[in-house]
C-alpha positions as CSV (number, residue, x, y, z in Angstrom):
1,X,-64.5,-30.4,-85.8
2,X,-64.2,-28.0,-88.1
3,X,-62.5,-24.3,-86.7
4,X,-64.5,-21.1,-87.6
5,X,-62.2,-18.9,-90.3
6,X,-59.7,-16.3,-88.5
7,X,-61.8,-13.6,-89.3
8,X,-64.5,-15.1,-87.4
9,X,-63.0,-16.6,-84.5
10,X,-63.0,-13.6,-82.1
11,X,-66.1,-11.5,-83.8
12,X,-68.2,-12.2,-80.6
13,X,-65.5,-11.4,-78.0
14,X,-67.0,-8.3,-76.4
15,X,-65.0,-7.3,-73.4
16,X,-67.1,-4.5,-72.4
17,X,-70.7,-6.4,-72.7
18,X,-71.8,-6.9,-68.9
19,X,-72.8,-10.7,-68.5
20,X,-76.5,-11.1,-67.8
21,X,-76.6,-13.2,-64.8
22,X,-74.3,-13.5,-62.1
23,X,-71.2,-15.6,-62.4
24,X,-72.7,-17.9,-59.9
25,X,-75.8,-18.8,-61.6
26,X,-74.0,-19.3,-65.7
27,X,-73.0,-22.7,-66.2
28,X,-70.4,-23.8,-69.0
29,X,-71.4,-25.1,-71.9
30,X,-69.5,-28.4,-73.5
31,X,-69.5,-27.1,-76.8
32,X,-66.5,-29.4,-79.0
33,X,-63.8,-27.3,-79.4
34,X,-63.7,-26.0,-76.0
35,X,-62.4,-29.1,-73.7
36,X,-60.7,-32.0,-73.6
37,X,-61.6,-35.9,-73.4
38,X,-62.0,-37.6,-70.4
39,X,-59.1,-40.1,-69.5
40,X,-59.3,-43.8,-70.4
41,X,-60.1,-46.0,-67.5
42,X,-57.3,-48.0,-68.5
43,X,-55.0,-45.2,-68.0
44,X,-56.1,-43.9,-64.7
45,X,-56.3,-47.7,-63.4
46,X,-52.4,-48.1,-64.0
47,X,-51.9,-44.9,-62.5
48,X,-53.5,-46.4,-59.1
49,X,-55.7,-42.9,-59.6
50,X,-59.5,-43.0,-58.1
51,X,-62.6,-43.7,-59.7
52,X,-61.4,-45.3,-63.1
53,X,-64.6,-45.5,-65.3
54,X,-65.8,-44.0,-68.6
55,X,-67.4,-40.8,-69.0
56,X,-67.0,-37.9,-71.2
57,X,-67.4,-34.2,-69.7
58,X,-70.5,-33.6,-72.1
59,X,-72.4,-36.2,-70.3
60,X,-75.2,-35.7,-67.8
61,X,-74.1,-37.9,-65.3
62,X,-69.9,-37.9,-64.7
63,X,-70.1,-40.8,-62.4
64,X,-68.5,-39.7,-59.3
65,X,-68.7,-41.7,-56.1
66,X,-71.0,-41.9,-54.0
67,X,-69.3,-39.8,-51.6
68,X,-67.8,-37.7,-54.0
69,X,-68.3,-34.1,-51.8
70,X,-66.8,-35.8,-48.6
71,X,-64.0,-36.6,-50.5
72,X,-63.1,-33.0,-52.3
73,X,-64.3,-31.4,-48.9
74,X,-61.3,-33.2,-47.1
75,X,-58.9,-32.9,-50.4
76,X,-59.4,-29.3,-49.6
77,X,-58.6,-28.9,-46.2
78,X,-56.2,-31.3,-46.5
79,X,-53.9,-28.8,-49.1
80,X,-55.3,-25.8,-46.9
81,X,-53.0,-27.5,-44.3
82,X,-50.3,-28.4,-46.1
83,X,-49.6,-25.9,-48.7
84,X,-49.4,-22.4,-47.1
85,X,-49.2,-20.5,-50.1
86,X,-52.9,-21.9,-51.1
87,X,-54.1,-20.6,-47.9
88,X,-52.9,-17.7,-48.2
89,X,-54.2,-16.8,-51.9
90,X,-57.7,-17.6,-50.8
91,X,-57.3,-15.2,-48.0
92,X,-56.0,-12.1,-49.5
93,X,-57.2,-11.3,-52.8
94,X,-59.1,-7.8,-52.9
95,X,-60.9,-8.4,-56.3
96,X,-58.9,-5.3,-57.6
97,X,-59.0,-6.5,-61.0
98,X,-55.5,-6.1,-61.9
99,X,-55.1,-9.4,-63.3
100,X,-58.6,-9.5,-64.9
101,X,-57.3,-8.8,-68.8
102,X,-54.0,-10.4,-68.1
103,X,-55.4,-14.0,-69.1
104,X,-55.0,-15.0,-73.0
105,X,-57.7,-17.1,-72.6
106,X,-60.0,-14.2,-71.1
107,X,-58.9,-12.0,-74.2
108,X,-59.5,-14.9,-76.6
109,X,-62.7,-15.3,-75.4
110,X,-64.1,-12.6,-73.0
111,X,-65.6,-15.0,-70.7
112,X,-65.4,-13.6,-67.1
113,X,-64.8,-16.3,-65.6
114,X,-61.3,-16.3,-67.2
115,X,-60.7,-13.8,-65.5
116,X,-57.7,-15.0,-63.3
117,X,-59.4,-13.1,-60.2
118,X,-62.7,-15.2,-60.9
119,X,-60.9,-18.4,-61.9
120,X,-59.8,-18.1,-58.2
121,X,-62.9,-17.3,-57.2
122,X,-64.1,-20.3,-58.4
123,X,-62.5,-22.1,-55.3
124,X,-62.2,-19.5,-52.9
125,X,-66.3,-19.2,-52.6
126,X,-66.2,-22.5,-52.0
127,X,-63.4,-22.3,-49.6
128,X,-65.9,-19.8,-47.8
129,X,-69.3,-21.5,-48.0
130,X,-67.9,-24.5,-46.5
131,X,-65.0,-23.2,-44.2
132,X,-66.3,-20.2,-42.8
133,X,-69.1,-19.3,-39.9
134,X,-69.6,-16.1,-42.1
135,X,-69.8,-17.5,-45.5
136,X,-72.6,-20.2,-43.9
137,X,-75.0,-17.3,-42.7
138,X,-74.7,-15.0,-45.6
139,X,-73.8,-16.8,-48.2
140,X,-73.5,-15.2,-51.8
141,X,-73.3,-11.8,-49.8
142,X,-70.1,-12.8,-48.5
143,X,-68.9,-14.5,-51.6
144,X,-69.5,-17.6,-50.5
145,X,-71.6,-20.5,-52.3
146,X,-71.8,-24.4,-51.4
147,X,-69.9,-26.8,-53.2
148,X,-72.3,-28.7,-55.8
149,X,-72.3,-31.1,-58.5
150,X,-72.4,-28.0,-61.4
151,X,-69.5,-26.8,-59.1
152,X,-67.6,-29.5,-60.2
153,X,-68.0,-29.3,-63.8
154,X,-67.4,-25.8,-63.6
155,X,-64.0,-26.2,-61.7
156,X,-62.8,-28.9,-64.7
157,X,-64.4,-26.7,-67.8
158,X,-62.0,-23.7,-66.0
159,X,-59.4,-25.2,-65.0
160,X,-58.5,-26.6,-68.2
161,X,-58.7,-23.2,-69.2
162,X,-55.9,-22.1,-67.3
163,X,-52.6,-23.1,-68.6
164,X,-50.5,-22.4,-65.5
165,X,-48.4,-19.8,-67.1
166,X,-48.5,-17.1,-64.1
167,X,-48.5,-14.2,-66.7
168,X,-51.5,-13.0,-64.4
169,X,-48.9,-13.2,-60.8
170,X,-46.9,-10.6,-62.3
171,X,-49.8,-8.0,-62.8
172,X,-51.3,-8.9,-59.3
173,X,-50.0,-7.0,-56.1
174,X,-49.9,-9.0,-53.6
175,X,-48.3,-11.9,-55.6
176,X,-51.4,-14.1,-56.0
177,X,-50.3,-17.1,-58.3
178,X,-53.3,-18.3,-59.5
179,X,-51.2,-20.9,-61.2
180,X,-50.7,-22.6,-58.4
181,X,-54.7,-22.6,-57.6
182,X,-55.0,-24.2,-61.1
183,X,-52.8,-27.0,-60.0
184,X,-54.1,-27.6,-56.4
185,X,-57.8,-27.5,-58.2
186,X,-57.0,-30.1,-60.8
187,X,-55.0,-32.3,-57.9
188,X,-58.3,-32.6,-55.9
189,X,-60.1,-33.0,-58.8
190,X,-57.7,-36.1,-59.2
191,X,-59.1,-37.9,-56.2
192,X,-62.9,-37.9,-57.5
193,X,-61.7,-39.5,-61.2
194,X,-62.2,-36.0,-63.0
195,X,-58.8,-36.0,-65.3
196,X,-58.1,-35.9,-68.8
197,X,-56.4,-38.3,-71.3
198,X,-53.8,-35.8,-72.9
199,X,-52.1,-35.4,-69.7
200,X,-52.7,-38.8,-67.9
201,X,-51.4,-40.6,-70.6
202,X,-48.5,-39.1,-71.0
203,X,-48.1,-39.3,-67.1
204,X,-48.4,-43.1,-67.9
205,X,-45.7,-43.4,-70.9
206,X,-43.8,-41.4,-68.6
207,X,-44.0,-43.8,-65.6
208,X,-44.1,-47.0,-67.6
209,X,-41.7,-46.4,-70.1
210,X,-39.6,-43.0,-69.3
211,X,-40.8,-40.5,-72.0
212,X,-44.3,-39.3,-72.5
213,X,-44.8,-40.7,-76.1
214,X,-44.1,-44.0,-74.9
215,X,-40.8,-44.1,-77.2
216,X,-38.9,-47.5,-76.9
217,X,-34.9,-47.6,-76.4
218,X,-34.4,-49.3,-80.2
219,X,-37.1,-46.4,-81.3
220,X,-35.1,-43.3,-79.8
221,X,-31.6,-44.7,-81.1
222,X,-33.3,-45.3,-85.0
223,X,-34.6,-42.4,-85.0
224,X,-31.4,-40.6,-84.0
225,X,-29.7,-42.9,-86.6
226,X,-31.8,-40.9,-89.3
227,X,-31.1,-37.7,-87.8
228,X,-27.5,-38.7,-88.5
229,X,-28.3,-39.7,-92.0
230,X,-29.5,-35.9,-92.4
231,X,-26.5,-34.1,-90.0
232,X,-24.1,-36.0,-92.6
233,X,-25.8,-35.5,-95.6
234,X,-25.6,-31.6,-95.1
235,X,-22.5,-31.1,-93.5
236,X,-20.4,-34.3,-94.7
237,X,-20.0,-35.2,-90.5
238,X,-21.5,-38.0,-88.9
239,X,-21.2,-37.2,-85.0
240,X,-21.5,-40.1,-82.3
241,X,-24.6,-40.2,-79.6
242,X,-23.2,-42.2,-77.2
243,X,-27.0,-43.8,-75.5
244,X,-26.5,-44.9,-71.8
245,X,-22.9,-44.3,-71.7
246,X,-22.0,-45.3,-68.1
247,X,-19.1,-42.9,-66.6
248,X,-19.6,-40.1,-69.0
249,X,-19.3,-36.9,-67.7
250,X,-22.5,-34.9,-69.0
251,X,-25.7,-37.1,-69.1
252,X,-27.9,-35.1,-71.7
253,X,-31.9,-34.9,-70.5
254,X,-33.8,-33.1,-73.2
255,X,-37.7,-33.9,-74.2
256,X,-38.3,-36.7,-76.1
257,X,-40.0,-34.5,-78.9
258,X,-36.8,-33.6,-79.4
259,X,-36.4,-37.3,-81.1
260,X,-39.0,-37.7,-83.4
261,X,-41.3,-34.5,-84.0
262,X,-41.2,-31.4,-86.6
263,X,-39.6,-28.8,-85.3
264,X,-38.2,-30.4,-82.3
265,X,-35.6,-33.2,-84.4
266,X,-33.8,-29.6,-85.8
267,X,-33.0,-28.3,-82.3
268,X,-31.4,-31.8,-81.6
269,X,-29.2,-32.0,-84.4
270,X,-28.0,-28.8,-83.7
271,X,-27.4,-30.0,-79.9
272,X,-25.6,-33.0,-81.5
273,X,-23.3,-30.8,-83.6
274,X,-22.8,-28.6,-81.0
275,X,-21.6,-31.5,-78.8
276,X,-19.4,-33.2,-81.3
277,X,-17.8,-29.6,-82.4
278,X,-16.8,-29.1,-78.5
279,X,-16.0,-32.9,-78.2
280,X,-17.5,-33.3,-74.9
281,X,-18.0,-36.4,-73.0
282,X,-21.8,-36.8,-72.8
283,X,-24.5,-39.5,-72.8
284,X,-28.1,-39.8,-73.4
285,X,-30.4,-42.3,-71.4
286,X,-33.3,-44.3,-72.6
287,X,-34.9,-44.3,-69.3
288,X,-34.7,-40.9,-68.2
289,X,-35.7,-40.1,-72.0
290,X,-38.1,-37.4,-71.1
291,X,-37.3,-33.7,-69.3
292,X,-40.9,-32.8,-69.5
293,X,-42.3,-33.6,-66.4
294,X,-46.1,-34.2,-67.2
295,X,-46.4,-35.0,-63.5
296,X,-46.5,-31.2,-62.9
297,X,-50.0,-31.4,-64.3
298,X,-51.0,-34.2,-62.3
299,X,-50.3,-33.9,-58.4
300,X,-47.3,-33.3,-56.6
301,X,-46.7,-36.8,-55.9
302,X,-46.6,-37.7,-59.6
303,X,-44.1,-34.8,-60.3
304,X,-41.5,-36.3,-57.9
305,X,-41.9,-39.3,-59.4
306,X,-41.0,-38.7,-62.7
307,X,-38.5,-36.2,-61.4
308,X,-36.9,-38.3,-59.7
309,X,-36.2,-40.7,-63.0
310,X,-33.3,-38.4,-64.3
311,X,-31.5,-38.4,-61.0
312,X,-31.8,-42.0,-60.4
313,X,-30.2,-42.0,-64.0
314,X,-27.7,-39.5,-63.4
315,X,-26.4,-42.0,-60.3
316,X,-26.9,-45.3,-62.7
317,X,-25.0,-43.9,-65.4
318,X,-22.1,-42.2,-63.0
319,X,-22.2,-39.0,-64.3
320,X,-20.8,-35.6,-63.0
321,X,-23.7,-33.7,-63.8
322,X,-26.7,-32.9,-65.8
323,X,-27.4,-31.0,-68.7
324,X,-31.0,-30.4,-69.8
325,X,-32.5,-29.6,-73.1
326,X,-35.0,-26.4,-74.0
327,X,-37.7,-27.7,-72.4
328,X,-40.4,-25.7,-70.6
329,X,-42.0,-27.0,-67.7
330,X,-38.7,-29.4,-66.7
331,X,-37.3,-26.4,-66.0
332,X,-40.2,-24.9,-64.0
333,X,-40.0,-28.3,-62.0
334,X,-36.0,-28.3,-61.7
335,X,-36.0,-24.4,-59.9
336,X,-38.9,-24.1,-58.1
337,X,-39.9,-27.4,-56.7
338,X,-36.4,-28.8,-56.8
339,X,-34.8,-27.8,-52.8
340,X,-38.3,-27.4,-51.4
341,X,-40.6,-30.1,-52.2
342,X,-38.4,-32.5,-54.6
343,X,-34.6,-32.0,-53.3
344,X,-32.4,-32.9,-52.6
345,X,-30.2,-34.0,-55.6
346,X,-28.2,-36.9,-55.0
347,X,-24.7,-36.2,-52.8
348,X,-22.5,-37.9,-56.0
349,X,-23.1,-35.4,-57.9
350,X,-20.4,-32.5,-58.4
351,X,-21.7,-29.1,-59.0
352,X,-21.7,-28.5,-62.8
353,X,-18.3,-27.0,-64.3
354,X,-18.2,-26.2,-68.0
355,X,-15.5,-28.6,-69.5
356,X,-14.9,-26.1,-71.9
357,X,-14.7,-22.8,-70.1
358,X,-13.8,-23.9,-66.9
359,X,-17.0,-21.9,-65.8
360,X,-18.8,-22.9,-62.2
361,X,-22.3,-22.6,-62.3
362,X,-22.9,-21.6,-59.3
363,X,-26.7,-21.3,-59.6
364,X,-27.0,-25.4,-60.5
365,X,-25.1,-26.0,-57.0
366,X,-27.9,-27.8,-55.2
367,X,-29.7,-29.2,-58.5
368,X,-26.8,-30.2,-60.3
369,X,-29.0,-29.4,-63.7
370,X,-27.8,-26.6,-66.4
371,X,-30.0,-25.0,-69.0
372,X,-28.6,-25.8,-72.2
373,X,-28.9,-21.9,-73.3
374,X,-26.8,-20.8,-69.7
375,X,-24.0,-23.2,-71.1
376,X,-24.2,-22.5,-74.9
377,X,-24.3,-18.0,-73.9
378,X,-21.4,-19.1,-71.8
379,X,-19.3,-21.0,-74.8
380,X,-20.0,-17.9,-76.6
381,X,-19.1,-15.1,-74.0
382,X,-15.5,-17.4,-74.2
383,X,-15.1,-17.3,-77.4
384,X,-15.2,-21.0,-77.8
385,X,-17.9,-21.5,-80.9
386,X,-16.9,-20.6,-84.5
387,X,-19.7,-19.2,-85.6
388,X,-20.8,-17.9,-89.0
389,X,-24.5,-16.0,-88.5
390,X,-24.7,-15.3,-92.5
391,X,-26.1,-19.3,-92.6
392,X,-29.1,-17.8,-90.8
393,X,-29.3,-14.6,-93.1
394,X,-32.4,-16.7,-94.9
395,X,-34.6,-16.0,-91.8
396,X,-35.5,-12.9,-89.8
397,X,-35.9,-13.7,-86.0
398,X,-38.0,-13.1,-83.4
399,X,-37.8,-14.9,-79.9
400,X,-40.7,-16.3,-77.5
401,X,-40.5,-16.5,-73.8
402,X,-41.7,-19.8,-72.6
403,X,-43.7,-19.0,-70.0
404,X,-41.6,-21.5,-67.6
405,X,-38.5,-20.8,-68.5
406,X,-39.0,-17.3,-68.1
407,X,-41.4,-16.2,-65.4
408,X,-40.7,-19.6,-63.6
409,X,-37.0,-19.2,-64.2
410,X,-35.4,-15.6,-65.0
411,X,-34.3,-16.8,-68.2
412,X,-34.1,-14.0,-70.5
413,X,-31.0,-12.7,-71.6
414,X,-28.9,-16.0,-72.7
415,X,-31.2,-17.0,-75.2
416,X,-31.3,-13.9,-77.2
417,X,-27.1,-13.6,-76.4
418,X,-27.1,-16.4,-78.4
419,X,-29.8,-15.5,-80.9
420,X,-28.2,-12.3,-81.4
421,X,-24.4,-14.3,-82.3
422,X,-26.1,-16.7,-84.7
423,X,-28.8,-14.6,-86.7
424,X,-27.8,-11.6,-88.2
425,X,-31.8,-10.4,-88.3
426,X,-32.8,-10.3,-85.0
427,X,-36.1,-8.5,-83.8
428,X,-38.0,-8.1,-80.8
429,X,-42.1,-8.3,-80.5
430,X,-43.2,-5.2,-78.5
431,X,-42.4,-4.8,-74.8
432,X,-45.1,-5.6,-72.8
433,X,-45.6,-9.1,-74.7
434,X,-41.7,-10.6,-73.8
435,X,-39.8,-11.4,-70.7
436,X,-41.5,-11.8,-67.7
437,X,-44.9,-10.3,-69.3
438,X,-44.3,-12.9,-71.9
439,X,-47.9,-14.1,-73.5
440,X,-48.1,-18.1,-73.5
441,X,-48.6,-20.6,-76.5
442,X,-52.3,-21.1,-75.1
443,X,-51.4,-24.8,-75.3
444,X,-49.3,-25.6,-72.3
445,X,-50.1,-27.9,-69.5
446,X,-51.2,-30.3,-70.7
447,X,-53.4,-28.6,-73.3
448,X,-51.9,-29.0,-76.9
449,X,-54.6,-31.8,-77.6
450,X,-56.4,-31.5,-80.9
451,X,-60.1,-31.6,-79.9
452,X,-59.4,-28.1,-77.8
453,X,-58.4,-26.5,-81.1
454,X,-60.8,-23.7,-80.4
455,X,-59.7,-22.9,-77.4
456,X,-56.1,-23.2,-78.3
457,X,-56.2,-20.9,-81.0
458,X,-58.5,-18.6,-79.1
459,X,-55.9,-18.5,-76.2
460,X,-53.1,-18.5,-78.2
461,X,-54.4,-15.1,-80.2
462,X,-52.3,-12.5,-78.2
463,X,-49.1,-14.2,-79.1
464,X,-50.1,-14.9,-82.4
465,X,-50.9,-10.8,-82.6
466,X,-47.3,-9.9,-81.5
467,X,-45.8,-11.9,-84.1
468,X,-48.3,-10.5,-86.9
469,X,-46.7,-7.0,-85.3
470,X,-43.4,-8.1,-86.2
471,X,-43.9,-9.8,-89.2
472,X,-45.3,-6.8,-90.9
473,X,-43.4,-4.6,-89.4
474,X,-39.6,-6.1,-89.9
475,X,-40.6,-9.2,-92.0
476,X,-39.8,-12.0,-89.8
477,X,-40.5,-15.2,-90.9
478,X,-39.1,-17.4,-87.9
479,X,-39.9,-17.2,-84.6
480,X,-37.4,-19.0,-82.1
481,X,-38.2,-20.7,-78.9
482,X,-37.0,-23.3,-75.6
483,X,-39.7,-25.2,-74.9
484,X,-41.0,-28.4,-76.2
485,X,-44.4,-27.8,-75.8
486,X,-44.2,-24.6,-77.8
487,X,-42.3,-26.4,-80.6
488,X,-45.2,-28.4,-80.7
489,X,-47.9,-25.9,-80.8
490,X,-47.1,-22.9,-82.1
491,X,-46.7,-24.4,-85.5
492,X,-50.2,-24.7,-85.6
493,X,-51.4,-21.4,-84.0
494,X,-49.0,-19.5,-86.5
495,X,-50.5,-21.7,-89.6
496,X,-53.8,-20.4,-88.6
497,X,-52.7,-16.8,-87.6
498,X,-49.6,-15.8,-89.0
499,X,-49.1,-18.6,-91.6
500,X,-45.9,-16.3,-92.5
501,X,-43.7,-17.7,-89.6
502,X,-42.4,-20.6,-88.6
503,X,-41.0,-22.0,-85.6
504,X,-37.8,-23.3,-84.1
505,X,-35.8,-23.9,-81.2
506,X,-32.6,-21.7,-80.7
507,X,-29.9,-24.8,-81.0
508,X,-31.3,-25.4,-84.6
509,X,-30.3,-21.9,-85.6
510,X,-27.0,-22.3,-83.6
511,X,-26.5,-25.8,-85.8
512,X,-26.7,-24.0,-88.7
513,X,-24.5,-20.9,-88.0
514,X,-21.7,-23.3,-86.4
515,X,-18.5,-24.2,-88.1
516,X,-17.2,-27.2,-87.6
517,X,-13.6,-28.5,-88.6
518,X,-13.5,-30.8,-91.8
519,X,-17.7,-29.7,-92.8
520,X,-18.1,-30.1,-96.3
521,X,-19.1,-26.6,-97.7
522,X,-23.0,-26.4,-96.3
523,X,-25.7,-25.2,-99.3
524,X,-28.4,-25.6,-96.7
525,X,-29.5,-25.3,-93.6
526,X,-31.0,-28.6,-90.9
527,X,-34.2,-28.4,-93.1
528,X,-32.6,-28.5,-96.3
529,X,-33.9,-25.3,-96.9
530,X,-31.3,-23.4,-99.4
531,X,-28.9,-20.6,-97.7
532,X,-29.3,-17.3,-99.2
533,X,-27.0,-16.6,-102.1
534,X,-26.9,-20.4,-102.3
535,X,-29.6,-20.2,-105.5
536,X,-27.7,-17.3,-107.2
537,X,-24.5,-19.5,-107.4
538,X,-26.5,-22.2,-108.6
């Protein structure tokens, strides 16, 4: 499928235009570009997930059992009971419209009904034409509307347009996360065989195997053997990664991207050289080899699972604690789910101390899991890192929020401490597009699949215009970033918007500015791009 030019892409988005028919009478349209395949039947068979048969969303006929509104009628009553928050948000919404132009996807594509108030709606009239004695008798004058089979393929064309990244929560005032009704929709959407393959099939590798590329033990540890090759090729050091080190004291959970993919292999050799520099005793595992938790996209059940992997690895391996990697949604998983619906960690765990520092995070007390940016800032407020930020003096910076790590987690200021002690060019995107109002990739949950390219580049437009703003503006050229899911992605949106910049995580630029005892003199940096100055003494 061919993508329309930039220029062209959003020439239709008309956000004042008011829509024709009522939102209950539009259907979507299944155009390609705008959703994702349906899962294999293979995959959701191994999953032990309902209804495993093939069927593609642009099809007539979706194949759902018999019985397939009994079923979502009870799914929903069922999470009505057990989850109070989703109660509540179909309860209390006023339709203020405060979180209406929050959505990148509504602003890439001006369809109301990515509106986060009327992506909720979506459910809650529902909710209220099948729950309630007043949505029965008046029906669409109360909001209400019975659950049908165009229902159905509504709720999966819009909720996989909705990439869980709660930038909408912050704008609303009574706290509605309409994240939340994203996942509980695509849960019960679970139990009548309406999934898709980019996020059940990683949910399987991740099962099955421990990451969610399906990575084998002898893969990860060749592939770290040429990321070796490289880290001693440019600094003259080859560093040890000790895999499945039993009775280490750090075991080392980062995503498995981090292995194998562009730009993700940078920011782990600049974890590796960070490691060997502070000689700490750490271990990676080729079970627990994934800290994105795909499961999160899937159902609650499925996120425990998975979850639970790196603990049970943590006690197999006998370490003291856990350090995790600059992932995004592990970290979502780790502090919001972790002592409610997860927790708790296992007892044998101590509560992470900084061998270095001697620092107690406090914060990690119950989930026995650091960030790997709360523990680097830390190194650095201590004075512990020789660092030299003219090795970075070849890129002008700029830093993205991950919407997890960020909104889901309050991390904001360690990343750019660090940023600002390795780069010497260091810029900010305008205010109300970072921190907590951060705009997302447009590619997260389970969305960075290459037949949604439309859509991805249509939701990932407001992020992609903050970083033209700074590229013009200041001339950055690199835009830095924790999460794996962004490492993957935003590569592509930048290539087709801001083709200028390109992307990394933070430890790559720490791996570069860091200086290590008995380095050969460096001429380039992890991508064996030259340092500046380095041509003009050649």
């Amino acid at each position: 499928m061919a993508l329309p030019k930039r220029d062209e892409l959003l020439k239709d988005v008309n956000y004042d235009r008011m829509p024709s028919k009522h939102w209950m009478d539009t259907k979507p349209e299944f155009r390609p570009g705008t959703y994702c395949y349906a899962a294999e039947p293979s995959v959701v068979e191994d999953l032990g997930l309902p209804n495993p048969r093939k069927w593609q969303p642009h099809d007539e006929d979706w194949k759902l059992p018999p019985n397939w509104k009994e079923i979502v009628l009870n799914a929903i009553k069922d999470r009505m009971e057990r989850f109070r928050s989703f109660k509540l948000f179909m309860d209390i919404c006023v339709r203020c419209g405060a979180c209406a132009d929050k959505c990148h996807f509504f602003l890439g594509t001006g369809d109301p009904k990515n509106m986060p108030v009327l992506r909720a709606e979506l459910m809650r009239s529902v909710v209220k034409g099948e729950f309630t004695r007043s949505g029965k008798i008046f029906g669409r004058l109360a909001g209400a509307r019975p659950l049908t089979y165009d229902v159905i393929k509504e709720w999966f064309y819009y909720y996989y347009q909705c990439t869980e990244c709660r930038r909408c929560s912050v704008f609303c005032p009574y706290g509605i996360d309409t994240a939340e009704i994203t996942i509980l929709a695509r849960e019960i959407l679970h139990e009548i065989g309406v999934n898709i393959d980019w996020i059940l099939k990683p949910v399987r590798f991740s099962a099955f195997v421990g990451n969610h590329i399906g990575l084998q033990p002898h893969t990860i540890q060749e592939n770290i053997e040429f990321l070796l090759d490289d880290i001693e090729e440019i600094t003259g050091i080859r560093p040890e990664v000790p895999i499945n080190k039993k009775g280490a004291e750090i075991l080392f959970v980062t995503p498995s991207a981090d292995f194998f993919a562009d730009p993700g292999i940078y920011t782990f050799m600049g974890y590796v050289l960070l490691f060997h520099y502070l000689g700490l005793d750490w271990t990676l595992s080729t079970y627990a080899s994934e800290g994105g938790n795909f499961g999160f996209f899937t159902s609650h059940e499925m996120m425990r699972k998975l979850h639970a992997k790196i603990y049970h690895e943590a006690e197999r391996l006998k370490v003291k604690w856990i350090l995790g990697g600059e992932c995004g949604h592990m970290w979502r998983v780790v502090h919001q789910y972790e002592d409610t619906a997860l927790g708790p960690a296992p007892k044998n765990l101590e509560v992470p101390k900084s061998p270095i520092t001697g620092t107690v995070f406090e914060h990690a007390k119950s989930t026995k899991i650091v960030h790997i940016c709360e523990f680097t800032a830390d190194l650095i407020a201590h004075g512990k890192l020789n660092l030299d930020p003219s090795r970075n003096d070849h890129l002008i910076v700029t830093f993205h929020d991950s919407c997890n790590t960020s909104r889901g987690m309050g991390i904001f200021e360690e990343p750019r401490f660090i940023l600002r002690h390795v780069c010497n060019n260091f810029y900010e995107m305008p205010e109300n597009t970072i921190r907590e109002k951060t705009f997302c990739c447009g590619s997260g949950s389970g969305l960075n699949t290459d037949e949604y390219m439309e859509m991805r580049m249509r939701g990932g437009f407001p992020r992609a215009n903050a970083v033209e703003y700074v590229h013009e503006k200041y001339g950055v050229n690199r835009m830095a970033c924790i999460c794996a899911i962004d490492r993957a992605v935003l590569p592509t949106l930048m290539k087709y918007w801001v083709p200028e910049v390109s992307i990394s995580g933070v430890h790559e630029l720490v791996g570069n500015a860091l200086v290590i005892p008995g380095e050969k003199k460096r001429t380039t940096d992890l991508r064996f791009e030259p340092l500046k100055g380095v041509e003009e003494e050649a």
